[in-house]
C-alpha positions as a Python dict, from the first residue, in 0.01 Angstrom:
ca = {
    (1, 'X'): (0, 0, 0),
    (2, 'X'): (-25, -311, -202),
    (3, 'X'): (-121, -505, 97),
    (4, 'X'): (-328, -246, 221),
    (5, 'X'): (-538, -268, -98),
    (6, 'X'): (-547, -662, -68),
    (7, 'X'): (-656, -658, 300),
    (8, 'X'): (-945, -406, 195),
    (9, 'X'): (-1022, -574, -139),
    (10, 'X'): (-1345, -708, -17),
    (11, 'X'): (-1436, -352, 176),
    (12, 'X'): (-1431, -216, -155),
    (13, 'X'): (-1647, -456, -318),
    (14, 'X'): (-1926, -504, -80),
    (15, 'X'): (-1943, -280, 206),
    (16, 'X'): (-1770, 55, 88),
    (17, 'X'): (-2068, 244, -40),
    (18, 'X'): (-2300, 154, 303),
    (19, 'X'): (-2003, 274, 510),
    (20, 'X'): (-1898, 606, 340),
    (21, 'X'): (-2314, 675, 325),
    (22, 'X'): (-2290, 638, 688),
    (23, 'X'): (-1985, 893, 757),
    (24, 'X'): (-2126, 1171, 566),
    (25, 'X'): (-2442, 1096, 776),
    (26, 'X'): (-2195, 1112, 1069),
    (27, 'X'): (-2035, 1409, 922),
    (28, 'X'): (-2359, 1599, 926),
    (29, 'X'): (-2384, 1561, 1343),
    (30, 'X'): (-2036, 1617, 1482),
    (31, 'X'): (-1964, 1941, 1296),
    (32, 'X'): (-1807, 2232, 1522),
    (33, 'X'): (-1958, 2569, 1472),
    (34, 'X'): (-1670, 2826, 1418),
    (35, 'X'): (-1899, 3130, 1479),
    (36, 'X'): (-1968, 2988, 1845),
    (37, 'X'): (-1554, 2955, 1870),
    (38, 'X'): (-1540, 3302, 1844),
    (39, 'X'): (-1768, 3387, 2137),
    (40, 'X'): (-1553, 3267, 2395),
    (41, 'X'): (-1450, 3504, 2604),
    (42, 'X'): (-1036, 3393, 2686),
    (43, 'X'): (-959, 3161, 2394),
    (44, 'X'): (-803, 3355, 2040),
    (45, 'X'): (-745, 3179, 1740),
    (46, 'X'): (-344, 3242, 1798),
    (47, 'X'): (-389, 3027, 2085),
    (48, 'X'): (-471, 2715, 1858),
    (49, 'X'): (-151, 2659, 1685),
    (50, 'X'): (38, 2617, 2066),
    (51, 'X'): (-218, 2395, 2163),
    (52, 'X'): (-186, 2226, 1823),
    (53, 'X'): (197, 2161, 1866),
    (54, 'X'): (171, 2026, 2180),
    (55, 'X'): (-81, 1757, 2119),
    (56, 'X'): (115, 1653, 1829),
    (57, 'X'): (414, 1654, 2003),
    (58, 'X'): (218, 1416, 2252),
    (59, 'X'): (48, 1208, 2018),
    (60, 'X'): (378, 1149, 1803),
    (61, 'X'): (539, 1046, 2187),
    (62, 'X'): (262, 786, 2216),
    (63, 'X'): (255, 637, 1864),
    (64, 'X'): (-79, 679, 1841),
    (65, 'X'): (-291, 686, 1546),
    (66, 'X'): (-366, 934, 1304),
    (67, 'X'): (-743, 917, 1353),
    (68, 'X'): (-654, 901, 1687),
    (69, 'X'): (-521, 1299, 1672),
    (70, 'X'): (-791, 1392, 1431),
    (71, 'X'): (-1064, 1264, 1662),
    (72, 'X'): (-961, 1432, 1947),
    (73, 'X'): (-930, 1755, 1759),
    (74, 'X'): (-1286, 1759, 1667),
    (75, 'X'): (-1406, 1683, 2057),
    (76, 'X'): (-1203, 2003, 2135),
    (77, 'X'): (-1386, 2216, 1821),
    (78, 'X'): (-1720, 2063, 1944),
    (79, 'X'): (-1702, 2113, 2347),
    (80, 'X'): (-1538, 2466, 2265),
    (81, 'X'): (-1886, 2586, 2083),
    (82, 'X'): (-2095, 2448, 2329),
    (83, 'X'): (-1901, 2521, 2641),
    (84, 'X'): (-1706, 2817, 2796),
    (85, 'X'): (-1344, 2747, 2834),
    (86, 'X'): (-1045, 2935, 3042),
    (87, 'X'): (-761, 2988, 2901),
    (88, 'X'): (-594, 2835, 3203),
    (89, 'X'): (-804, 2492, 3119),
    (90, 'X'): (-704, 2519, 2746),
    (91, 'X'): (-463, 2214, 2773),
    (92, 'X'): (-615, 2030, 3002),
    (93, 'X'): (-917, 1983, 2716),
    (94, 'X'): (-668, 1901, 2480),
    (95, 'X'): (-513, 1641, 2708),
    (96, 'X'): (-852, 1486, 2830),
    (97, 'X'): (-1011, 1496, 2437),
    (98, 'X'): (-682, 1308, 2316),
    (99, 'X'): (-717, 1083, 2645),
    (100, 'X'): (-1073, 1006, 2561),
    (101, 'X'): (-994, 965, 2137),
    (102, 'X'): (-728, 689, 2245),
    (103, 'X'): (-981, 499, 2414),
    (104, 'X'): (-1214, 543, 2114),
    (105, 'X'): (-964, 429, 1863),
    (106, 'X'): (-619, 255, 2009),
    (107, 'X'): (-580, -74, 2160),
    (108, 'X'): (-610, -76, 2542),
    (109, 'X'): (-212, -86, 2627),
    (110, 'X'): (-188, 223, 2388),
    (111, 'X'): (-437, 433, 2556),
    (112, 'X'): (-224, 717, 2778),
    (113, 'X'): (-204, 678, 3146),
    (114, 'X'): (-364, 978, 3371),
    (115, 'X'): (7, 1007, 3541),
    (116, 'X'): (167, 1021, 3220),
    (117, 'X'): (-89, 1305, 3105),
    (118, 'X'): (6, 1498, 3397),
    (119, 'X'): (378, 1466, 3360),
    (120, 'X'): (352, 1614, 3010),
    (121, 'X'): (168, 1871, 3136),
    (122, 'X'): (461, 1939, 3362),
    (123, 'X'): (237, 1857, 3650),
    (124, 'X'): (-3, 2206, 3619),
    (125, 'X'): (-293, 2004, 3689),
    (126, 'X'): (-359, 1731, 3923),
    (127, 'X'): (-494, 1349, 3842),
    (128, 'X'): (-822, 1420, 3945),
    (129, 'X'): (-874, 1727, 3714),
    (130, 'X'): (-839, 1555, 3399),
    (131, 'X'): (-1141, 1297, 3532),
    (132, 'X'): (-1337, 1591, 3621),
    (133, 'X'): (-1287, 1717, 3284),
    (134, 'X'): (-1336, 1413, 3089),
    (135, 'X'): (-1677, 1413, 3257),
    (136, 'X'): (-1746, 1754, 3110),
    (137, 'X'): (-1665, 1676, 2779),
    (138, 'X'): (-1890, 1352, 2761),
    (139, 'X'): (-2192, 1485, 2926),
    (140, 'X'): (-2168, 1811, 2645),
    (141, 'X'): (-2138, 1576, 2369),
    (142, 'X'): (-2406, 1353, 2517),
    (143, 'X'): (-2161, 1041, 2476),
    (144, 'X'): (-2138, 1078, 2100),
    (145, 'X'): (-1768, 1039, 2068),
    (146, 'X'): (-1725, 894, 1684),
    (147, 'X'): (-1690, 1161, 1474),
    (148, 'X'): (-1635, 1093, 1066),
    (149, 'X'): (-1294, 1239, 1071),
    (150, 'X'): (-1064, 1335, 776),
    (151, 'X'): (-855, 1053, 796),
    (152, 'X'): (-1115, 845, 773),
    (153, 'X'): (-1257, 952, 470),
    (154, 'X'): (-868, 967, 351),
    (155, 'X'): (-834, 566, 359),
    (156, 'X'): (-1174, 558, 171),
    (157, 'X'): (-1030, 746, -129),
    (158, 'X'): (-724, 546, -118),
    (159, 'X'): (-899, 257, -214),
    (160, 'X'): (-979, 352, -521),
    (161, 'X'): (-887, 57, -757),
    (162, 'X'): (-784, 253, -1051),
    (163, 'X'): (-528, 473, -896),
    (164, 'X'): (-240, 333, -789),
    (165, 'X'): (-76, 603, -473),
    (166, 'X'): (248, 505, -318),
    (167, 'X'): (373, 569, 26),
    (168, 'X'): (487, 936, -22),
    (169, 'X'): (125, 1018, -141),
    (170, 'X'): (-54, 914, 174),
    (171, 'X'): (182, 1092, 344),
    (172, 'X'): (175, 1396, 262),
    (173, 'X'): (-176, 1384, 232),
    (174, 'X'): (-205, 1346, 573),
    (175, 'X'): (38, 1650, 633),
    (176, 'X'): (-215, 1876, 454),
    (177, 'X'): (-483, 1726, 656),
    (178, 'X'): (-318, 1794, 970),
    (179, 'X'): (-218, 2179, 814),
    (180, 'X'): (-557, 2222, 826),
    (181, 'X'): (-642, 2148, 1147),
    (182, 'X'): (-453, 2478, 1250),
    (183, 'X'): (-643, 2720, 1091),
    (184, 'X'): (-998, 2837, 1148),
    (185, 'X'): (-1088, 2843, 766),
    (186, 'X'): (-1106, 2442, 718),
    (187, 'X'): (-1333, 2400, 1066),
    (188, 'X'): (-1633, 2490, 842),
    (189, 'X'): (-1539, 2268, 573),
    (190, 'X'): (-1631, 1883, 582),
    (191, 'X'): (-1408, 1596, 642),
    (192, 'X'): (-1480, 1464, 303),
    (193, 'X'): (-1367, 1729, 96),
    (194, 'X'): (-1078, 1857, 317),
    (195, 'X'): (-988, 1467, 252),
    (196, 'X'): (-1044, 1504, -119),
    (197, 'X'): (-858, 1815, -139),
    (198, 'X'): (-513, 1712, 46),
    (199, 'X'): (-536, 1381, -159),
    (200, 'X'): (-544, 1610, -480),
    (201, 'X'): (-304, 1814, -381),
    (202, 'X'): (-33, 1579, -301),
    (203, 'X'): (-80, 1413, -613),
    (204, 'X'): (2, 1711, -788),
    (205, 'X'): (297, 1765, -607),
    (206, 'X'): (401, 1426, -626),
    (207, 'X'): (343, 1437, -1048),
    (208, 'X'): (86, 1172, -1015),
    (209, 'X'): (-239, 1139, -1208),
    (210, 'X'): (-573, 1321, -1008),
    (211, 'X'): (-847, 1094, -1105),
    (212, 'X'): (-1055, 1203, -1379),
    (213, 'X'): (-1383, 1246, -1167),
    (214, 'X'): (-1533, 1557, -1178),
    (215, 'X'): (-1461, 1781, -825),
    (216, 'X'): (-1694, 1962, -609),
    (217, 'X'): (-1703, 2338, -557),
    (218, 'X'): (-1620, 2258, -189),
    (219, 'X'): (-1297, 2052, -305),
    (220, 'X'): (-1156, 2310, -515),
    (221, 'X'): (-1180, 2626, -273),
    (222, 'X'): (-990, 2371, -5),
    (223, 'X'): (-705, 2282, -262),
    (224, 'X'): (-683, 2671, -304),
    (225, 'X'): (-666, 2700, 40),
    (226, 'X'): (-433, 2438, 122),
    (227, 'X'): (-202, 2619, -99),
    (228, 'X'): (-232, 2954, 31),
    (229, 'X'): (-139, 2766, 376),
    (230, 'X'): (124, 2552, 292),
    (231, 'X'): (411, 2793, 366),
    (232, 'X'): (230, 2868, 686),
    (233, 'X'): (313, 2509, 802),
    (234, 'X'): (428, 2472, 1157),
    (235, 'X'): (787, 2374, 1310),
    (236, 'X'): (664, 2083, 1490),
    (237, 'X'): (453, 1976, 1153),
    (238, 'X'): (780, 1966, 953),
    (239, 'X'): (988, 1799, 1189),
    (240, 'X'): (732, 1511, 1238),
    (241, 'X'): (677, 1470, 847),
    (242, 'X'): (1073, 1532, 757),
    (243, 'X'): (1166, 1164, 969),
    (244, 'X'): (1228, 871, 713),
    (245, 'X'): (884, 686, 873),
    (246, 'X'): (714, 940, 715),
    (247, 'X'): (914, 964, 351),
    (248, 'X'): (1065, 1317, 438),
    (249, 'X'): (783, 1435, 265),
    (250, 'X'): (821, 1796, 432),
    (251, 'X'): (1141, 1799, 259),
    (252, 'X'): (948, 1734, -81),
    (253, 'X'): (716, 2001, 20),
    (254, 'X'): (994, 2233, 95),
    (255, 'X'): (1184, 2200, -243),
    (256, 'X'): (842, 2230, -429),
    (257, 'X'): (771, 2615, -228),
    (258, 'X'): (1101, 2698, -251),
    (259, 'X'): (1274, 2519, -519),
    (260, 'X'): (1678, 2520, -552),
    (261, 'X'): (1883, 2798, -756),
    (262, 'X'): (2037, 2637, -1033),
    (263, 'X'): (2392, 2780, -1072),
    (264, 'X'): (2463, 2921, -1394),
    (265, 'X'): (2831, 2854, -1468),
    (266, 'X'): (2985, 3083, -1759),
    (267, 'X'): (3362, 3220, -1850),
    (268, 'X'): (3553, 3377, -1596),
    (269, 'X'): (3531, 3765, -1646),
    (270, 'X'): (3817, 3869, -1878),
    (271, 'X'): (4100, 4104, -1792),
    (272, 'X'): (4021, 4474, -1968),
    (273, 'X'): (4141, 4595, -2258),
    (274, 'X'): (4392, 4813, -2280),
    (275, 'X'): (4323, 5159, -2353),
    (276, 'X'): (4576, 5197, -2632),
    (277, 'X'): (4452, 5308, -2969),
    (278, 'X'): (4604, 5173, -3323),
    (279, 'X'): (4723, 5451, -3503),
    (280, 'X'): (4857, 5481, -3824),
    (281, 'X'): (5232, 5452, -3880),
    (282, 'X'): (5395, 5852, -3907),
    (283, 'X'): (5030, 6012, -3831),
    (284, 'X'): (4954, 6170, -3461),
    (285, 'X'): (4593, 6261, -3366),
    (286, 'X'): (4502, 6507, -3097),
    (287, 'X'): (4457, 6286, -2878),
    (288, 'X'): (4761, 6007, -2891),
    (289, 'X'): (4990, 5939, -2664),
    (290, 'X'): (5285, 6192, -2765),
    (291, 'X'): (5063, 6494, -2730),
    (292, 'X'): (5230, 6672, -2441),
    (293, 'X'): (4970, 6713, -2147),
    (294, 'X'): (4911, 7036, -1995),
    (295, 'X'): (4970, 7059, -1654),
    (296, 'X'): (4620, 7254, -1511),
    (297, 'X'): (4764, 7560, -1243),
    (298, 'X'): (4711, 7580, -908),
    (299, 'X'): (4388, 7750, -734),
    (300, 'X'): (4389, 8080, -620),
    (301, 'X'): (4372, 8096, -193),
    (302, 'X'): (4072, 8238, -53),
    (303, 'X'): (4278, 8532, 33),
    (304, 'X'): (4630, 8661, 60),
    (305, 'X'): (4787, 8532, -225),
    (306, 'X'): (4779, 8683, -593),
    (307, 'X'): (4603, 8447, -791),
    (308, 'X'): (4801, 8351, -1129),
    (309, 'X'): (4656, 8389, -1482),
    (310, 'X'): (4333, 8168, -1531),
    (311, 'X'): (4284, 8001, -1876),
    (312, 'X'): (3967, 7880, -2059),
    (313, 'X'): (3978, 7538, -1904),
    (314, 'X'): (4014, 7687, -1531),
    (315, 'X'): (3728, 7987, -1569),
    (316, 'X'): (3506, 7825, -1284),
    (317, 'X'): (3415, 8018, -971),
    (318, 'X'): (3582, 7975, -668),
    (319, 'X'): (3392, 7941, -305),
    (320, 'X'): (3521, 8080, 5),
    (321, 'X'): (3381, 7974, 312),
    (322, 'X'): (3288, 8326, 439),
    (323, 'X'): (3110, 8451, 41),
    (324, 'X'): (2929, 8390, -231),
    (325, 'X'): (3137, 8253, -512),
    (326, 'X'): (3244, 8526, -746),
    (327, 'X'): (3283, 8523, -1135),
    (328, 'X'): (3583, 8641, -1309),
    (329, 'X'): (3703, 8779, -1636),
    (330, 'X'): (3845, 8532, -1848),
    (331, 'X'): (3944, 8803, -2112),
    (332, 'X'): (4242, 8889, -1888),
    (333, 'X'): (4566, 8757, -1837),
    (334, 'X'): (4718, 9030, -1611),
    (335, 'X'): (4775, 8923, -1269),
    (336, 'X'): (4480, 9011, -1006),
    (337, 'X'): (4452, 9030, -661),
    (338, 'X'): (4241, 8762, -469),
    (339, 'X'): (3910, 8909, -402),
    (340, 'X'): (3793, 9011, -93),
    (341, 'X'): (3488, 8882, 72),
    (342, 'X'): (3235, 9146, 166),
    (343, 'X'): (3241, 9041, 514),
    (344, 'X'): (3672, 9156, 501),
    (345, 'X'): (3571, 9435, 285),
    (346, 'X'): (3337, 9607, 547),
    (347, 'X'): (3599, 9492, 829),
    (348, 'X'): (3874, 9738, 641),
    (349, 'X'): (3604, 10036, 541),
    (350, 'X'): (3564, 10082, 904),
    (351, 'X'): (3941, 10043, 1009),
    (352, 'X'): (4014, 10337, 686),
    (353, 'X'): (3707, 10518, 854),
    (354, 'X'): (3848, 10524, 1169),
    (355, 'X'): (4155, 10622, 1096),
    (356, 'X'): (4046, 10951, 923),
    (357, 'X'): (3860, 11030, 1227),
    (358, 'X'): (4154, 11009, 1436),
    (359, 'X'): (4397, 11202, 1215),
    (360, 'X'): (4107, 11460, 1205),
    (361, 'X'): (4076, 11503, 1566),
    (362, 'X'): (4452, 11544, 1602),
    (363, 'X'): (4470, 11816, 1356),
    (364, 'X'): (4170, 12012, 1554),
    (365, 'X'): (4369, 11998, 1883),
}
């Protein structure tokens, strides 16, 4: 970063307020309109984050720039709301806009071959589609390929002399920026202050000092954004940003939305303690030790057996499966039958019933 700031040390001096006036100029004209997103008739906004993965995926393959997969992320927002797209052509745009954002902004032996295009696209389309489509694209956007992208206006603001942001800052800076490229609410937000906002927010991640400038209305709602987002951060996004070239600064991000249990350490549990009571030498309570136990009786059967003698302790009612549970007399002691169920007791009326009208009959004859 140092070096950085000594290479740019004369940017900063002379030419930095004519350039950024020019990108929010720039800004102004190569806007995508989310409202004329929504009109097309195949593409959803779950469909984004697959294309999203891929390019990255593609772009991190090539070692291309960051502007470079910025840039051809806006030609895709800006042919999409002027042009119909199939879903079947989705990633053939995305191919062709990061084809034609290489040329823009890599060297010529970075720039991705048309073969090599087609192999990642596992050979769906043919060579002469992707020149068909780059044709489309350029004629739509009338040739107007620079576009004042995020990450431009992101090296602007780290040249601020005052603020000294290490590697780990930029970073992850440029992890929020790309966080917002998969989600429809930044697309109406400028460069400038999506820019603003991710550098803001990874400095108060990182613990570092925010500049004491005052912040837009604009910066603030995409720093409360960001952070509803940040947990919504894709796979591929973490992977990329958790190598060492990058700091692991998804790792950071990680422990900061999910930060690490601390382990409370304490005494190991102690045995229990023993139920004995201290009692005083040649005194006995009620409830010591040496008073003899009594030994509760047995339940009465259901039926069959006479039921012993209940006791105060024992005067519960007893449920048979075939009645309702039946209350007893606790007064007595004298020994009772089991009681019958009504259901047995109408069973034996009718066997004493019959049996009278049989002896009856044999007494008439």
């Amino acid at each position: 970063m140092k070096i950085e700031r000594a290479i740019n040390a004369k940017f900063e001096l002379d030419y930095k307020e004519d350039i950024v006036k020019y990108m929010i100029e720039l800004e102004e004209l190569t806007m995508a309109s989310p409202d004329m997103m929504d009109l097309q008739p195949e593409l959803e906004w779950y469909m984004r984050p697959f294309l999203l993965d891929f390019l990255i995926e593609v772009h991190a393959g090539f070692r291309l720039q960051p502007t470079t997969l910025h840039l051809a992320i806006n030609i895709i927002d800006r042919y999409t709301s002027k042009r119909v797209v199939f879903k079947k052509h989705y990633q053939l745009l995305g191919c062709t806009a990061l084809w034609i954002a290489a040329k823009y902004e890599e060297a010529k032996d970075k720039v991705p071959l048309v073969k090599e295009l087609r192999a990642m696209c596992c050979d769906s389309y043919r060579e002469q589609m992707f020149l068909q489509m780059e044709g489309h694209v350029l004629k739509t956007l009338e040739w107007n390929i620079g576009a004042a992208t995020t990450d431009a206006f992101l090296q602007v603001q780290l040249t601020e002399p005052m603020i000294d942001d290490s590697n780990k800052t930029l970073h992850l800076a440029r992890m929020f920026t790309e966080i917002a490229l998969f989600h429809r609410e930044f697309v109406s937000f400028r460069p400038q202050y999506i820019a603003d906002g991710a550098l803001h927010l990874a400095r108060q991640i990182l613990d570092q000092n925010t500049y004491g400038g005052k912040r837009s209305y604009d910066t603030d709602d995409v720093v409360f954004t960001l952070r509803s987002k940040m947990a919504e951060a894709s796979p591929v996004l973490m992977k990329k940003y958790a190598l060492p070239a990058y700091e692991k600064v998804a790792i950071i991000l990680k422990d900061f939305l999910d930060p690490p249990v601390e382990v409370q350490y304490s005494r190991p549990p102690t045995p229990p303690t023993s139920g004995m009571r201290v009692r005083h030498p040649g005194r006995l309570d009620a409830t010591s030790e040496l008073t003899p136990v009594r030994i509760s009786q047995s339940r009465a059967y259901s039926r069959g057996m006479i039921t012993p003698p209940l006791d105060a302790d024992d005067c519960l009612p007893t449920t048979s499966f075939c009645s309702e549970p039946e209350s007893y007399d606790c007064s007595s002691s004298e020994a009772s039958l089991s009681p019958i169920t009504s259901s047995c007791a109408s069973i034996l009326d009718s066997y004493h019933e019959d049996c009278h009208n049989y002896k009856s009959s044999i007494v008439i004859s």
